[in-house]
TORKOL-4160 file (C-alpha; in steps of 0.2 Angstrom, whole numbers, padded with zeros to 4 digits, m for minus):
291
<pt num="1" X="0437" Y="0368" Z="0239"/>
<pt num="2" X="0447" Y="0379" Z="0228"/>
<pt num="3" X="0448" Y="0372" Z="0209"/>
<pt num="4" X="0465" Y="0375" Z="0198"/>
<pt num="5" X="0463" Y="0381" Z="0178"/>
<pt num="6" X="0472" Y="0368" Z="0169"/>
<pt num="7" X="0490" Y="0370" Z="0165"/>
<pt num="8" X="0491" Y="0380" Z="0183"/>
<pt num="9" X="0504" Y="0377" Z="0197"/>
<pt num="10" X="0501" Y="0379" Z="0215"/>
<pt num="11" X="0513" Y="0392" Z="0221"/>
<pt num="12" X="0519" Y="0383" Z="0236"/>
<pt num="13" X="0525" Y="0394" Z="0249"/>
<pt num="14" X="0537" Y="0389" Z="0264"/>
<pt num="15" X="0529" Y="0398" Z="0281"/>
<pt num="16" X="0542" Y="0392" Z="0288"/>
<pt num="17" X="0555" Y="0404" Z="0280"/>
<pt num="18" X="0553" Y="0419" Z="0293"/>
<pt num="19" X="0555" Y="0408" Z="0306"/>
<pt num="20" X="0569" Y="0398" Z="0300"/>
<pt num="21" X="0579" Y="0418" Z="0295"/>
<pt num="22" X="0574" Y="0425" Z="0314"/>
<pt num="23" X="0584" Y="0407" Z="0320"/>
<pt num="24" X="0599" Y="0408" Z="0312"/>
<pt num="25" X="0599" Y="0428" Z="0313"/>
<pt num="26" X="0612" Y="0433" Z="0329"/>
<pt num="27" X="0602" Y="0443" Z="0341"/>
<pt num="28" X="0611" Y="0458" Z="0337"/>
<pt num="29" X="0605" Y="0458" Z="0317"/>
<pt num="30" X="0590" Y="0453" Z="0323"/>
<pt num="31" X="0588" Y="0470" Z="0336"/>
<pt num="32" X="0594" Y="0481" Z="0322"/>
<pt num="33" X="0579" Y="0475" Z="0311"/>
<pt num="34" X="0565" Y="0472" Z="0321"/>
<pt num="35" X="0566" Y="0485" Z="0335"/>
<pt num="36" X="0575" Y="0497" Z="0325"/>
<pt num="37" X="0587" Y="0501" Z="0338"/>
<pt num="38" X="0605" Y="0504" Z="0331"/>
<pt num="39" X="0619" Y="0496" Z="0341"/>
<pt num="40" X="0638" Y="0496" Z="0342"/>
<pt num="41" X="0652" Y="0482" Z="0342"/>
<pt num="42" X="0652" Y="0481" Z="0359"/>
<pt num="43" X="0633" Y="0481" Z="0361"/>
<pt num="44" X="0633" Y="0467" Z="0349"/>
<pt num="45" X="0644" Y="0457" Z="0358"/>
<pt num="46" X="0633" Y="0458" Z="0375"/>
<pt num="47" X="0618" Y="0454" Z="0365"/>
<pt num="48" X="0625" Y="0439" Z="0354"/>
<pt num="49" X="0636" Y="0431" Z="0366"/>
<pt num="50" X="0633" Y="0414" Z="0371"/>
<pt num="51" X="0640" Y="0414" Z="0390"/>
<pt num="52" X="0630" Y="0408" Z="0405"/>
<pt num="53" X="0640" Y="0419" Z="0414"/>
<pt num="54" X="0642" Y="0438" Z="0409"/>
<pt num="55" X="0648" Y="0452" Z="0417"/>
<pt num="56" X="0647" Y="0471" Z="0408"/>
<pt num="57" X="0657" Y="0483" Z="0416"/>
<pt num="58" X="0650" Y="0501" Z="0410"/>
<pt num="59" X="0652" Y="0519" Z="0408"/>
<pt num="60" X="0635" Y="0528" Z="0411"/>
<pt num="61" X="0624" Y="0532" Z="0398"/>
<pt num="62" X="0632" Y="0517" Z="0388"/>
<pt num="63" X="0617" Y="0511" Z="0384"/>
<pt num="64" X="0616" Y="0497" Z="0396"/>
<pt num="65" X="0600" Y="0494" Z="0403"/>
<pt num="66" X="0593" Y="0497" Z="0385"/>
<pt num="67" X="0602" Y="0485" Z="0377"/>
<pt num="68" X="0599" Y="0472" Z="0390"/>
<pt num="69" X="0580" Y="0476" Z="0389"/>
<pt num="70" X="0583" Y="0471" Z="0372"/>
<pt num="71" X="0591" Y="0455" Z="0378"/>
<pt num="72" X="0576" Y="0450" Z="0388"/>
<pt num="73" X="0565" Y="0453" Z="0375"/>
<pt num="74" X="0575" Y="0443" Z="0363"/>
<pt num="75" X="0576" Y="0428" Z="0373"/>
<pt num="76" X="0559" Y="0428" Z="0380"/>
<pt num="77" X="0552" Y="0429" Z="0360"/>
<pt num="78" X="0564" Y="0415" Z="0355"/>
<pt num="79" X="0563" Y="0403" Z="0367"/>
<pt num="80" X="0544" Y="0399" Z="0372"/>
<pt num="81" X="0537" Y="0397" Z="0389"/>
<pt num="82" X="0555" Y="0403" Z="0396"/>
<pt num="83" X="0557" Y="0415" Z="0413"/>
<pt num="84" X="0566" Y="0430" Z="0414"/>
<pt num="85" X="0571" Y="0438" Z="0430"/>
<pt num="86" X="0579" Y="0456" Z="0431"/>
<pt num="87" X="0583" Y="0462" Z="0448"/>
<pt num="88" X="0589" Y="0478" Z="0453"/>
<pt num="89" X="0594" Y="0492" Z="0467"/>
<pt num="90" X="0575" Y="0495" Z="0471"/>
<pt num="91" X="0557" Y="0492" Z="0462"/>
<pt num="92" X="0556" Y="0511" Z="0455"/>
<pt num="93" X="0571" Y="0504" Z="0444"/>
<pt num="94" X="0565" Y="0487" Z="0441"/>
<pt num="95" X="0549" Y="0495" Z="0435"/>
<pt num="96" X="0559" Y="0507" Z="0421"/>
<pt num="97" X="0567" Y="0493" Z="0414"/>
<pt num="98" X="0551" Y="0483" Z="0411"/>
<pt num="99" X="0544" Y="0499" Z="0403"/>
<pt num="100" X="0559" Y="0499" Z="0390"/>
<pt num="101" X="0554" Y="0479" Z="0386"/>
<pt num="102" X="0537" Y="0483" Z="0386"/>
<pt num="103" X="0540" Y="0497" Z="0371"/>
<pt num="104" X="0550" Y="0484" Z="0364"/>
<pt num="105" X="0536" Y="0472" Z="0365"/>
<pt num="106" X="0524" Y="0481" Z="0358"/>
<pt num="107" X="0534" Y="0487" Z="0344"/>
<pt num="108" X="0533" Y="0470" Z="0337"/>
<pt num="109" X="0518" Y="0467" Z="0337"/>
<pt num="110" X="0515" Y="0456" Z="0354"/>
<pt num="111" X="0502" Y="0459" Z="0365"/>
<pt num="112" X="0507" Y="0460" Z="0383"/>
<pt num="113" X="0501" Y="0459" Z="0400"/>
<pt num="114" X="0506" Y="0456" Z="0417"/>
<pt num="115" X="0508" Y="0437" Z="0420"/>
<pt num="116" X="0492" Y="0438" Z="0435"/>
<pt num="117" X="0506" Y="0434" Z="0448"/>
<pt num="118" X="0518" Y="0449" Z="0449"/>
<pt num="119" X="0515" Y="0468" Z="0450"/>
<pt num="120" X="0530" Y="0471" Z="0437"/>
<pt num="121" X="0528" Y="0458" Z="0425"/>
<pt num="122" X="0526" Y="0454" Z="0406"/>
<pt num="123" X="0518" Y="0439" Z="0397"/>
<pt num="124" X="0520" Y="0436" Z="0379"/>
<pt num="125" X="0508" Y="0427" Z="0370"/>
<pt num="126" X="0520" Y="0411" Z="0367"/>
<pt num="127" X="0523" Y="0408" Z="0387"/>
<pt num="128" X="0538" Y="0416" Z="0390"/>
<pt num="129" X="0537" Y="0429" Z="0405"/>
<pt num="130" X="0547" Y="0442" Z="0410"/>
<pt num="131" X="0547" Y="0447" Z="0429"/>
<pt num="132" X="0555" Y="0465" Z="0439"/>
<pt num="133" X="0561" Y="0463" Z="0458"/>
<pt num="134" X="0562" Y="0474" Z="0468"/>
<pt num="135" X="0580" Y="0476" Z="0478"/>
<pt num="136" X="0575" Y="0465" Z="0495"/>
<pt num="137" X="0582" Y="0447" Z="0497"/>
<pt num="138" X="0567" Y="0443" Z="0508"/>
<pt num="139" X="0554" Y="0446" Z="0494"/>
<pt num="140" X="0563" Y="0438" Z="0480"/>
<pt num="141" X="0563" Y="0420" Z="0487"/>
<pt num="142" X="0551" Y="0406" Z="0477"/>
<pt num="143" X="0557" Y="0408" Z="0459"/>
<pt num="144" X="0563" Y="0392" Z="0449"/>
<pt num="145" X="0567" Y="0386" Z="0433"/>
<pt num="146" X="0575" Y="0403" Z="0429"/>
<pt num="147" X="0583" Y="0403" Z="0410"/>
<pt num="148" X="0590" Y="0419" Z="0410"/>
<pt num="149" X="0592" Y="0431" Z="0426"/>
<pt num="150" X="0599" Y="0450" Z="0423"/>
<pt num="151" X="0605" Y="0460" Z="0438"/>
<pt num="152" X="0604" Y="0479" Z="0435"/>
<pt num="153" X="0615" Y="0491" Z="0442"/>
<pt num="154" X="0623" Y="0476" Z="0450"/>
<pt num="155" X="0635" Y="0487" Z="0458"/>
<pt num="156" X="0621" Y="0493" Z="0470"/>
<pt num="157" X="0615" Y="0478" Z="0474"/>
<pt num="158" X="0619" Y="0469" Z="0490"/>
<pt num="159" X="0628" Y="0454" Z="0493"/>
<pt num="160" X="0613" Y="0447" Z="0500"/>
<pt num="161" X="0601" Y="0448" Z="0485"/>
<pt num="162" X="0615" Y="0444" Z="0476"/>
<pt num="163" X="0616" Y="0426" Z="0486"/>
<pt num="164" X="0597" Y="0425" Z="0485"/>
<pt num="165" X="0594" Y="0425" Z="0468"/>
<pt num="166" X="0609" Y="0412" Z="0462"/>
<pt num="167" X="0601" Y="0396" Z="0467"/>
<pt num="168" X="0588" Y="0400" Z="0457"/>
<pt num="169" X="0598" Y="0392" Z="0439"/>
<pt num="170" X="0604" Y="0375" Z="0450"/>
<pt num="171" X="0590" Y="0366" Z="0440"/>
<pt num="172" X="0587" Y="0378" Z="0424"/>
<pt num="173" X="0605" Y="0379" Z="0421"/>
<pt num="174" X="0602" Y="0396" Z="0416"/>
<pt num="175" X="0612" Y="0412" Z="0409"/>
<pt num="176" X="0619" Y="0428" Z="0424"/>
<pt num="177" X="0625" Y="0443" Z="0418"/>
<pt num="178" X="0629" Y="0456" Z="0429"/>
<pt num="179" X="0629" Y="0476" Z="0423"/>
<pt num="180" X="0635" Y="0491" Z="0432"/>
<pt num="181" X="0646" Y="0506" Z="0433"/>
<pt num="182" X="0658" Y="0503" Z="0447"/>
<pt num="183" X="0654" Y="0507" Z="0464"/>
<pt num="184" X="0670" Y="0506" Z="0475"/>
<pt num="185" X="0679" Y="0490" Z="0478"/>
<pt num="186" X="0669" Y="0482" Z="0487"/>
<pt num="187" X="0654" Y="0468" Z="0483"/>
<pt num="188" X="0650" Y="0454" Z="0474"/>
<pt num="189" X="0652" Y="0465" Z="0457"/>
<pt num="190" X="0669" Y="0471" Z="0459"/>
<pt num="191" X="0673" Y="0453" Z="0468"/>
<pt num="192" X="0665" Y="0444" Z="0452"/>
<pt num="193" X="0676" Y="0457" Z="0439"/>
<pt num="194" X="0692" Y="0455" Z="0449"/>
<pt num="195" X="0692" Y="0438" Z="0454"/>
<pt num="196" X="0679" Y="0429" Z="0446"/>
<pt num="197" X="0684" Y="0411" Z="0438"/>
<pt num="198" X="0687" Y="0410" Z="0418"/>
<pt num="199" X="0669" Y="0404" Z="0417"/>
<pt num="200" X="0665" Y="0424" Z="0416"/>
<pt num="201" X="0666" Y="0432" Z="0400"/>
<pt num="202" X="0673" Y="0452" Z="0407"/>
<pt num="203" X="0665" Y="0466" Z="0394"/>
<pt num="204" X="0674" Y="0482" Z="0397"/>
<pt num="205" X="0664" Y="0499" Z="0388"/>
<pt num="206" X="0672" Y="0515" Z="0393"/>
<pt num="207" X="0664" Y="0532" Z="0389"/>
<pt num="208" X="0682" Y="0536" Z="0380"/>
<pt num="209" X="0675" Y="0522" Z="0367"/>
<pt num="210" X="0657" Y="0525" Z="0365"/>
<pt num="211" X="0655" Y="0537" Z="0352"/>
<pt num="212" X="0637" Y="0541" Z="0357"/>
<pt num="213" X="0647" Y="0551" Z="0371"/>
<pt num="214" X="0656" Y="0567" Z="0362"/>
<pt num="215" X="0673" Y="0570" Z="0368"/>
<pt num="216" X="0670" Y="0589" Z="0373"/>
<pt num="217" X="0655" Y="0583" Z="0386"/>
<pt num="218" X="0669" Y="0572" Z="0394"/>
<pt num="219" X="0680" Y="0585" Z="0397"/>
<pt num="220" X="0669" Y="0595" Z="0404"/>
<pt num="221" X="0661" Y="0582" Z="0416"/>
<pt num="222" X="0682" Y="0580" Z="0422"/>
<pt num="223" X="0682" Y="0595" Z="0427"/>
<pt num="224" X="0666" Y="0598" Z="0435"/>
<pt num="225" X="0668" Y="0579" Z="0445"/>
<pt num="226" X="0685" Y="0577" Z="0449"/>
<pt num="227" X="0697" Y="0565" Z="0442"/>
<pt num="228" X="0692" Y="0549" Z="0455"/>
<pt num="229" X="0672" Y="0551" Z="0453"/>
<pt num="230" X="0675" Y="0553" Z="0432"/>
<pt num="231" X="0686" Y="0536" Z="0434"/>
<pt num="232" X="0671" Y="0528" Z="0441"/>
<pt num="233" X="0657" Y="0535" Z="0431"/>
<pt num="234" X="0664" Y="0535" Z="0414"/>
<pt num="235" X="0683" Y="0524" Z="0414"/>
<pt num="236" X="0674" Y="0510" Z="0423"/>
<pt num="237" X="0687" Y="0510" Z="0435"/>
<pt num="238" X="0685" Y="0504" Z="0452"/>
<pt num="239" X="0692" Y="0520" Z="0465"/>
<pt num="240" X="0694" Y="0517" Z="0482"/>
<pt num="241" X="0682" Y="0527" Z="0494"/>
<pt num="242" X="0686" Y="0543" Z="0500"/>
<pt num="243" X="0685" Y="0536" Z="0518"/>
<pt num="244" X="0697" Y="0524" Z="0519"/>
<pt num="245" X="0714" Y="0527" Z="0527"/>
<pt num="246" X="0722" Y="0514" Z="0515"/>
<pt num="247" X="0721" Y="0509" Z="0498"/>
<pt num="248" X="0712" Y="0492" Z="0495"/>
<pt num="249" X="0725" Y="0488" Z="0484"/>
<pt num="250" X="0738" Y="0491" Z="0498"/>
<pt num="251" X="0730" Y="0480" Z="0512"/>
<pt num="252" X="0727" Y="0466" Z="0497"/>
<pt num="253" X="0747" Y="0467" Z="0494"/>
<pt num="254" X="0752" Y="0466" Z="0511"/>
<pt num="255" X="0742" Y="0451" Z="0517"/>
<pt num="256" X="0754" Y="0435" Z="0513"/>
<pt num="257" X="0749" Y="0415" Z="0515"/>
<pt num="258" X="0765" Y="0409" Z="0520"/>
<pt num="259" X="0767" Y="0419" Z="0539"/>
<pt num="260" X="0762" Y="0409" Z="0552"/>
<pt num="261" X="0749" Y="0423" Z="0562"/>
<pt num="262" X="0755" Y="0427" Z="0581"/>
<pt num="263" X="0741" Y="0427" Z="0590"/>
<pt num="264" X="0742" Y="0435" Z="0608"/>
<pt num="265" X="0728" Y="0434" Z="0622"/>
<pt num="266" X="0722" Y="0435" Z="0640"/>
<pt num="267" X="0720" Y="0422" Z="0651"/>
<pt num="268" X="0709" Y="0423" Z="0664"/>
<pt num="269" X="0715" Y="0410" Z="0679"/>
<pt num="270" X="0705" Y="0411" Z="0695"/>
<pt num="271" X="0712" Y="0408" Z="0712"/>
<pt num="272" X="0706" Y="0407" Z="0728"/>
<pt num="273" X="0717" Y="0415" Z="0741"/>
<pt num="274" X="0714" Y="0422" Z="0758"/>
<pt num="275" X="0713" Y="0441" Z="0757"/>
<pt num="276" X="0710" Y="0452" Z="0775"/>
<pt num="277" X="0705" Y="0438" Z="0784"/>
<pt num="278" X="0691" Y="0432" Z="0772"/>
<pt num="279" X="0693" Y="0413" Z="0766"/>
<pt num="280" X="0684" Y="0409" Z="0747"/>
<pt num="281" X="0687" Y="0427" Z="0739"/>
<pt num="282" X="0691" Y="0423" Z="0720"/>
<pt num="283" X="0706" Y="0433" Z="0711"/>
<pt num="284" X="0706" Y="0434" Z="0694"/>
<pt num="285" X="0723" Y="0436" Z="0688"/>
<pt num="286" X="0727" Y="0441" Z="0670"/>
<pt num="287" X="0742" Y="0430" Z="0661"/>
<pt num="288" X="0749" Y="0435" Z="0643"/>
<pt num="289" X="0746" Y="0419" Z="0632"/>
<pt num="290" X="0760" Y="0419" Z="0617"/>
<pt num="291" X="0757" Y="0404" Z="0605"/>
């Protein structure tokens, strides 16, 4: 036991202090500190929003899969024994952004390992893991209890992953975000920008506004891509494909709820009539059905 002179006063220390300033710290201050990474308004507002629902709607090299790294880090150190799930186009990609956590990992000081069950996958020492899938709907069944699921180039993935992975927040009531660069109008990412519900919050980061991205490299990319594929790329615009005959936009105007559809068939009736001397020959004879 440790004795005090007399006329000396414990220094009492609070050890709770660092943990009560990384609480009320906003994820973006708290990124900027601890893993050094500098990060703009609008990369700020992905990382210290508080929607469930998310959508990021991206020029390329924004920044996206690097901030959201940091996203997953952030949640999987502050709330213990959570589940993270980031799904992408295929496992090569999956297996990058793990990489850019695990830096982020190991850059404050957590030792990390695969959680035993998954071949892409990071365990912190507090719980919380962190888990890659591949791009396959049939491989990513068996999750639960999902607190925060991120989907990666989202505009690449298919509806049926897509489908696959939402039930896994029905009991874990747990945050989606989607991130892409457009990809056509087509999918669950241009359906969820478009015409997804207010319960989506919509961020919008051009290349035009990124000032990571010089001006002059813009220019030069227009003129070496063509002005549809730098729309997609870098406006975050979503172009029609150069296949179709009409503009999505076009079929979408012309189709209207309050025309009764004509629908016009065959019927088929079957008669039995004598032909050449032969009794029971069936005749099918074709009749233009209007309704």
């Amino acid at each position: 036991m440790w004795k005090l002179k007399r006329g000396w006063e414990p220094v009492r220390r609070d050890r709770g202090d660092k943990e009560r300033k990384e609480e009320t710290e906003c994820a973006s201050e708290w990124t900027k500190r601890r893993l050094e990474l500098a990060v703009d308004a609008l990369q700020a507002l992905v990382l210290d929003t508080k929607s469930r629902r998310g959508i990021l709607n991206c020029s390329r090299q924004w920044g996206k899969s690097t901030v959201t790294a940091a996203k997953a880090i952030h949640h999987a150190v502050h709330v213990p024994e959570s589940l993270t799930l980031v799904v992408s186009p295929s496992g090569r990609q999956s297996a990058e952004f793990l990489r850019k956590v695990d830096r982020f990992a190991r850059k404050l000081g957590q030792p990390v390992k695969g959680d035993g069950d998954n071949e892409l996958s990071l365990a912190l020492p507090n719980g919380s893991r962190i888990v890659g899938l591949p791009g396959n709907e049939a491989t990513v069944r068996g999750f639960s209890a999902v607190s925060l699921l991120l989907a990666d180039e989202a505009s690449r993935v298919t509806d049926e992953l897509y489908l696959a992975i939402r039930p896994m927040l029905a009991v874990s009531h747990g945050a989606l975000w989607l991130m892409s660069t457009p990809f056509g109008k087509r999918g669950f990412f241009y359906e969820v920008w478009m015409h997804g519900g207010p319960e989506w919050e919509r961020v919008r980061a051009p290349a035009t506004e990124c000032p990571r991205i010089p001006a002059e490299f813009l220019r030069e990319e227009r003129a070496a891509m063509g002005e549809r594929y730098f729309r997609q790329e870098y406006l975050c615009e979503f172009v029609d494909s150069v296949s179709g005959m009409f503009d999505r936009d076009l079929m979408d105007g012309a189709v209207r709820e309050d025309v009764r559809p004509l629908e016009i068939g065959l019927g088929f009736n079957a008669e039995t009539r004598s032909r050449g001397g032969k009794r029971g020959e069936h005749i099918f004879t074709a009749e233009t059905q209007r309704r």
